[in-house]
Structure formats: structure tokens, C-alpha cells
C-alpha positions in Angstrom: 95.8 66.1 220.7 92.5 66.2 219.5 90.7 63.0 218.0 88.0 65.4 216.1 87.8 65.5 212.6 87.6 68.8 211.6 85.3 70.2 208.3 87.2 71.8 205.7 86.1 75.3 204.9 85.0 74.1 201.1 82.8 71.4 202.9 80.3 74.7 203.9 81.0 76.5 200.7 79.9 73.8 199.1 76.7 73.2 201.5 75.6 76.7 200.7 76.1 76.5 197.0 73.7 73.5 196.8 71.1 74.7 199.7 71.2 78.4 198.3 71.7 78.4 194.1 71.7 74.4 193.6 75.1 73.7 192.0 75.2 70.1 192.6 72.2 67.4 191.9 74.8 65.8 195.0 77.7 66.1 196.8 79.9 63.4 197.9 82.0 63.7 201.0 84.8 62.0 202.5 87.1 61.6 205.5 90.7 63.1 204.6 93.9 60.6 204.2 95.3 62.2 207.1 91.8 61.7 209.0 91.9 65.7 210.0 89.2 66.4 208.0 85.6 66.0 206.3 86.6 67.1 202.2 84.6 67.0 198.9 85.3 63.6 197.7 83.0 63.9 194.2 80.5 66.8 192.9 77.8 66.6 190.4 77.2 68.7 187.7 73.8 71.2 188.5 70.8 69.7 187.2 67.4 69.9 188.3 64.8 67.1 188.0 60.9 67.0 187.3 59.8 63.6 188.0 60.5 61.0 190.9 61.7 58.7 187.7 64.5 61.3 186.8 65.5 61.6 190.5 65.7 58.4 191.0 68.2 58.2 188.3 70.4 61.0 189.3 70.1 58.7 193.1 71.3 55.7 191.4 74.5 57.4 189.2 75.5 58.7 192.6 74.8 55.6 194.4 76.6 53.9 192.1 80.0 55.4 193.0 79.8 54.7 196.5 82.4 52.0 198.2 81.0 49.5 200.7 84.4 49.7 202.4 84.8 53.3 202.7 82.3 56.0 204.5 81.1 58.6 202.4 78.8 61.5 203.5 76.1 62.3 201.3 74.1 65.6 200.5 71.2 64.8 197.7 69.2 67.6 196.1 65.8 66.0 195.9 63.5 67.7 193.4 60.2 66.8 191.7 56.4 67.7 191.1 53.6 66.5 193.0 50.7 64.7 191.5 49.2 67.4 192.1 51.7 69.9 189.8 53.5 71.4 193.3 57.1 71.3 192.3 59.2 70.6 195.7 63.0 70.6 196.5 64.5 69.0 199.6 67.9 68.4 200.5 69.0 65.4 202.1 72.3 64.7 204.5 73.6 60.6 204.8 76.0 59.0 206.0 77.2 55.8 203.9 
């Protein structure tokens, strides 16, 4: 018997929705109740933000919902402009 947890297949779906056509501001994942598997825990809505002030915001709802007592993967679609009027996009990947 194998003491890996596993990814569920929506997991990667859901990874390529966000990196590819930005479907979710962010993703929360979780660990499965039966500990076999890495599942979607919570999904936002797709929204894309301008300034570091709107990200931030988005950052804090989402931080918001996370548990001190329970780990939660996280995968953030950072997006603003540059002072200079470059607009960027980066995803991030944490673990809470």
C-alpha cells in the first residue's frame, strides 16, 4: 500500500483552465477525507484585475477562507499594470 496522495484528474483540468483561459481569480485545493487525493476544495469566479489595490483584494477574500488547522493548496492569478502601463499576469502555487 502506497502512502502517496494522488491528484485528482479535475485538479489539472482545473490548472489548465486558469494558466490557459483564466477561469478562476484562484483556486483552492485540498487533501481528500479519505487522504487519496489532492481535490478542488473552493473556485473563484473569473475576474481579472488592473491594479495591485484590486489584487490585493481578490488575495485577501481568498485569504480569508483559509483554516489555520487545515492545509490548503493555493493557485493565485496575479494580474496588474506596471507603473509604467505594461499589464502582467503571473500565476502563483502555495501551500497553506
Amino acid at each position: 500500500m502506497s502512502s502517496a496522495v494522488g491528484v485528482h484528474p479535475s485538479v489539472l483540468e482545473k490548472y489548465n483552465d486558469v494558466k490557459l483561459r483564466s477561469e478562476s481569480k484562484y483556486v483552492i485545493f485540498k487533501i481528500s477525507d479519505d487522504k487519496t487525493h489532492i481535490v478542488i476544495d473552493e473556485a473563484s469566479p473569473k475576474h481579472k484585475t488592473t491594479t495591485e489595490d484590486e489584487d490585493r483584494q481578490w488575495f485577501e477574500e481568498m485569504s480569508g477562507k483559509l483554516s489555520e488547522d487545515e492545509p490548503r493548496y493555493i493557485l493565485y492569478d496575479f494580474g496588474f499594470t506596471t507603473k509604467s502601463g505594461r499589464k502582467l499576469e503571473k500565476l502563483a502555487f502555495a501551500f497553506w
